[in-house]
N, C-alpha and C positions, 0 to 999 in steps of 0.2 A: 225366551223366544215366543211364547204363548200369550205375553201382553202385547208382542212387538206384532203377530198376526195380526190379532185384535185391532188396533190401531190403524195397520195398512187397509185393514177387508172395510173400517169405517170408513176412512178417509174417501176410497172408493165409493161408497155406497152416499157419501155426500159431497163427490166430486160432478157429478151431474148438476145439481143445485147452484143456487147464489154463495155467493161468499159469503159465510155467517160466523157469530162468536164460535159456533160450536168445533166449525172445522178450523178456527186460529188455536182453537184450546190444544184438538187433536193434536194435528199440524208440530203446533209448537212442544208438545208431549214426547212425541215421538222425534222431533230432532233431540232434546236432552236425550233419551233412553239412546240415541244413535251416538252420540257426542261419548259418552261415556261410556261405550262398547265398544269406541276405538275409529267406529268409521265416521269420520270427520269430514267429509266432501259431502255424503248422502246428510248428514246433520245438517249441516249449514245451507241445503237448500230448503231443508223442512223447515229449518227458521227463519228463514226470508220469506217463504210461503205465509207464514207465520205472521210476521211484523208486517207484511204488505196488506192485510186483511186489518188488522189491530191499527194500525195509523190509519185505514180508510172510514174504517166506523168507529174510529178514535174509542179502544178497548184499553185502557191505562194499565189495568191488571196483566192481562196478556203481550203486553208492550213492556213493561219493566222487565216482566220475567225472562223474554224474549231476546232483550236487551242484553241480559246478562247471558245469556247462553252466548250470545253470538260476542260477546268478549273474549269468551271461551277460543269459540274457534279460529277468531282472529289473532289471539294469543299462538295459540299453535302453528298457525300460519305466516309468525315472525313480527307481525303486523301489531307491536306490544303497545306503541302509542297510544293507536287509533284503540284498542281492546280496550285503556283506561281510561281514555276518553268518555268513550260508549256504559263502561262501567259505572263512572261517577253520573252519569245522568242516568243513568236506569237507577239511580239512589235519590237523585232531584227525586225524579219523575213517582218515584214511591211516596218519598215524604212528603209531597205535595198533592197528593190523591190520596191520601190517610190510607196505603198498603202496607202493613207493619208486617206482615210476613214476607214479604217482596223484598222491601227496607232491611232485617234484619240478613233474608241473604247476599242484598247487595253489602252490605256493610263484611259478611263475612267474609265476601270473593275480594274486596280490595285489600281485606285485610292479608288472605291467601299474595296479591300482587303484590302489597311490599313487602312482604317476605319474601316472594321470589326475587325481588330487590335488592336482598338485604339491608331495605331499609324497616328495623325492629322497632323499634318504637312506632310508627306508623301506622306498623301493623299492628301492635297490642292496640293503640289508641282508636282501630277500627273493629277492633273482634271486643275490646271493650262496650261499644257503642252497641255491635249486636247484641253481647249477653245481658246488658239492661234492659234494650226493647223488650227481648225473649220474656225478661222476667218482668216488664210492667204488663207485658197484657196477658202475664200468664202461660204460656208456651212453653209448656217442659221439655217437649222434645226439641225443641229448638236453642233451648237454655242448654241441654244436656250436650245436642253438635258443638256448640261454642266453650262451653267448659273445660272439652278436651281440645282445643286447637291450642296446643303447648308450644309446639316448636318456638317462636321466635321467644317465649319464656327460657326454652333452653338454650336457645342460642345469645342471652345477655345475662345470663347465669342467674335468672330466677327458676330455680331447682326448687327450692320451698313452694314458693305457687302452684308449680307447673304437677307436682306430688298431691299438696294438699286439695284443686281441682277435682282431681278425678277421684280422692279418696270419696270426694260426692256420690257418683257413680254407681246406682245400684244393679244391683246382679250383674257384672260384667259378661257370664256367662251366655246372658237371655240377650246383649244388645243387639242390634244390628250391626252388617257389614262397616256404616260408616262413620259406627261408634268405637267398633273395633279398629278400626283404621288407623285412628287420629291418638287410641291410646295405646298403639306399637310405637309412637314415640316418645311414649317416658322410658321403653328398653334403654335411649338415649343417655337419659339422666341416670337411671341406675346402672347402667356400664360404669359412666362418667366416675361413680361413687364406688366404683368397686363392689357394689351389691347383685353379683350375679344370681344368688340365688330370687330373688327378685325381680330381675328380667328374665329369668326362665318363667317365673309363674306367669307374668304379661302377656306371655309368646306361646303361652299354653292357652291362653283365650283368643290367641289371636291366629292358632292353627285354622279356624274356619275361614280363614279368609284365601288361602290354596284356592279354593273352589269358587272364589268370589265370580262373577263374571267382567266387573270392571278391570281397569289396566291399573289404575294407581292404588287400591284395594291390595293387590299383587305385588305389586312395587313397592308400596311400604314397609307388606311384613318383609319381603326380601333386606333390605335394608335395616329391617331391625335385625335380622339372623345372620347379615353380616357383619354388625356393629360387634354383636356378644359373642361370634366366631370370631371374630378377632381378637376379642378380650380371651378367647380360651384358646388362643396362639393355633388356631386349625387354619393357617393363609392359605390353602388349596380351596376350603370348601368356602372363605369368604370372599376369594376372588371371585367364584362361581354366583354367589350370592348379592356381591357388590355389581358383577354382571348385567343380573337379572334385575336388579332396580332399576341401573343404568333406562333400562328398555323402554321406561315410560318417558323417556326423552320424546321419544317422538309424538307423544300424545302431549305430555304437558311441559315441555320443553326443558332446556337444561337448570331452568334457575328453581323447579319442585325442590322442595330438600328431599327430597328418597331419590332424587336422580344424583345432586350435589354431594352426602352423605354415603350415597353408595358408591361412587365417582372417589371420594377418599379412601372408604375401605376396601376398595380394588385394588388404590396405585399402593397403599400400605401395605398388603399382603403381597399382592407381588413383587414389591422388596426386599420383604422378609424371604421370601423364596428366592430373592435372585434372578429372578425373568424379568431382567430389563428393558429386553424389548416389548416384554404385553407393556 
């Protein structure tokens, strides 16, 4: 809340002025921090305020990045086309203005799109392309995001990768929320393997994420705690839990896997219980 002040009281304080880099940068800052707090209407004007500055003084940096947010919420807004559209040219528009940090996230987010596809291979072959960038120009944090985006590993049964990856991973303990994230889904693989006690330690680094403030942060660990509730036959508390994933539907639509994923370990437990009609 304390960065999102920050941001508004500048905005203000250079909304009297010409339209400059400084307030596309703001501008567009604070529609991401909006995007991923869940409020999606107030975001997507701060990124059109954004883009309309950046195409006028032609800002390539602040236009790729800009780009890719507003996939985001055209994503959410049903409009999945037009989002990959807008996506793959915020990846032009990178590579062709030598933005390798820009580049490596747009490569990220299509690779996030086909997986909410279910086209896997597409996806590795674009989350591939990030984690080389990542690692020709050196970027560890950005090698480190890309190393754990597993899922569509685990969903064509590269289990050895998608393990050996994150065994990379140092101090799990120290990462960030959305390093923690992305490795709440190897709990997937080692369910899969019958190695519960292995997706318990995962789920123990990924307790911090309760308090995270994004919505898909929340929704993944739910989904991993419903996966391995399910594996330890508890269908009251994985319903509850496949539930709570579900939730991020309305933020990142039905095709995230922690919506997909939790979406099955709902309808399975409430089988197993016999409440046919949840």
């Amino acid at each position: 809340m304390e960065a999102r002040t920050l941001l508004e009281t500048s905005l203000e304080l250079l909304g009297s002025g010409e339209p400059d880099e400084s307030m596309a940068a703001l501008s567009g800052t604070l529609g991401t921090m909006l995007f991923f707090a869940g409020e999606v209407d107030s975001a997507g004007e701060r990124v059109e305020d954004a883009l309309e500055i950046a195409e006028v003084l032609w800002l390539p940096e602040i236009l790729a990045a800009q780009l890719i947010t507003k996939s985001f919420v055209l994503d959410v807004r049903g409009r999945r086309a037009e989002a990959l559209g807008i996506l793959k040219y915020a990846l032009e528009l990178a590579l062709e203005n030598d933005l390798p940090s820009e580049a490596i996230r747009a490569y990220g987010n299509l690779s996030h799109q086909m997986q909410t596809r279910d086209r896997y291979q597409e996806a590795l072959d674009y989350g591939r392309s990030a984690l080389a960038l990542a690692r020709r120009i050196g970027d560890r944090q950005r090698e480190l995001e890309n190393l754990v985006q597993n899922f569509a590993l685990f969903a064509t049964g590269q289990w050895d990768e998608a393990l050996s990856r994150v065994s990379h991973i140092p101090e799990w303990e120290s990462q960030p929320p959305f390093i923690l994230t992305t490795l709440s889904m190897i709990v997937l693989v080692h369910v899969a393997r019958g190695e519960l006690e292995e997706a318990d330690a995962v789920l123990r680094f990924s307790d911090r994420l309760e308090v995270a403030t994004d919505v898909e942060s929340r929704a993944t660990l739910a989904m991993a705690r419903a996966c391995r509730l399910g594996a330890e036959a508890d269908p009251s508390a994985a319903v509850a839990a496949g539930r709570q994933a579900m939730e991020a539907r309305h933020q990142e639509g039905w095709g995230h896997e922690c919506v997909k994923i939790g979406f099955v370990e709902a309808v399975d437990a409430a089988l197993a219980l016999g409440d046919l009609s949840r």
